[in-house]
C-alpha positions as CSV (number, residue, x, y, z in Angstrom):
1,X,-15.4,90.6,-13.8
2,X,-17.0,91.3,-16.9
3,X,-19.2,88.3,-17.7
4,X,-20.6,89.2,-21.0
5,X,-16.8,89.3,-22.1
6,X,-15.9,86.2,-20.7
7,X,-14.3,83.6,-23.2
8,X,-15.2,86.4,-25.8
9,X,-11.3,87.8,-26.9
10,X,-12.8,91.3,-26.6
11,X,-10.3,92.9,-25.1
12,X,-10.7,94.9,-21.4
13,X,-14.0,96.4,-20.9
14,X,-12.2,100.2,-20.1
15,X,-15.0,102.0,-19.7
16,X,-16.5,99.6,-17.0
17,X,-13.4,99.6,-15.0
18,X,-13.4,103.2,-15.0
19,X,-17.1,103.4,-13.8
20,X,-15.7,101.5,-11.2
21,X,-12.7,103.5,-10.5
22,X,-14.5,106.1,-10.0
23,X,-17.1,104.8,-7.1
24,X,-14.3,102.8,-5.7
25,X,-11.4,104.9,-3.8
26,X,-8.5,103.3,-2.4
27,X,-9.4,100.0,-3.6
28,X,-7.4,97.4,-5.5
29,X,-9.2,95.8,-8.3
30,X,-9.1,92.8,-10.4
31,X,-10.4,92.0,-13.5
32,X,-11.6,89.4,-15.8
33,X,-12.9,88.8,-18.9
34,X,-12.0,89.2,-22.7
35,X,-8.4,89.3,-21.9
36,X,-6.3,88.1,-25.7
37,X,-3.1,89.1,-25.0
38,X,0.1,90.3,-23.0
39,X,-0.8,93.6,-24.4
40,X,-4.3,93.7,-22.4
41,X,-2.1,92.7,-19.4
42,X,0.1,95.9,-19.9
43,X,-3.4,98.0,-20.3
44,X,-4.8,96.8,-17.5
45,X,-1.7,97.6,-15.1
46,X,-1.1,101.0,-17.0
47,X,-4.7,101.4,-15.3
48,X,-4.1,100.0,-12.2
49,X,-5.3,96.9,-12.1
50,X,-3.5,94.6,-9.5
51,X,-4.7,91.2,-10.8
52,X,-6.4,89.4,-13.5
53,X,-8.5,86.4,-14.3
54,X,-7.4,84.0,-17.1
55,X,-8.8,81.2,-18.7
56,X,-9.8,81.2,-22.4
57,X,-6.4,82.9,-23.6
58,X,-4.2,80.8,-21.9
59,X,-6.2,77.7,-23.1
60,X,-6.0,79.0,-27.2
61,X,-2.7,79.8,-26.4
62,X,-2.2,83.2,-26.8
63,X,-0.5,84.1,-23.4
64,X,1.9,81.8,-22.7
65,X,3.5,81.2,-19.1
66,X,6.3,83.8,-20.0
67,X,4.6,86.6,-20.9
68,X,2.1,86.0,-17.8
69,X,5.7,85.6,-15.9
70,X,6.5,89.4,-16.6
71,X,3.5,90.9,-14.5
72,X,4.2,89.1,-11.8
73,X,5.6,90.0,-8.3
């Protein structure tokens, strides 16, 4: 989780979860923090992420339960 991006509407923080790729073989990761939209969901699984934390976007409303629906298994 990337605090400092918490509640913040950033966007993902790529070049942390790549420093962590890269120390972390073989590992699945999930992520949080500064997540706005459906279209940071679709980043983060183009890079591999199996699972996210949401809070602040689905409480402004800009991910609704049907986009969400679309990443899941």
């Amino acid at each position: 989780m990337s605090i400092s991006d918490v509640g913040s509407g950033s966007g993902p923080n790529k070049k942390a979860i790549s420093q962590i790729q890269s120390l972390t073989k073989n590992t699945q990761l999930f992520y949080g923090g500064g997540i706005r939209n459906s279209k940071d969901l679709q980043q983060l699984e183009n890079l591999g992420i199996k699972g996210v934390l949401i809070a602040s976007t689905l409480h402004s409303g800009n991910l609704s339960k049907q986009e969400i629906d679309k990443f899941t298994s």
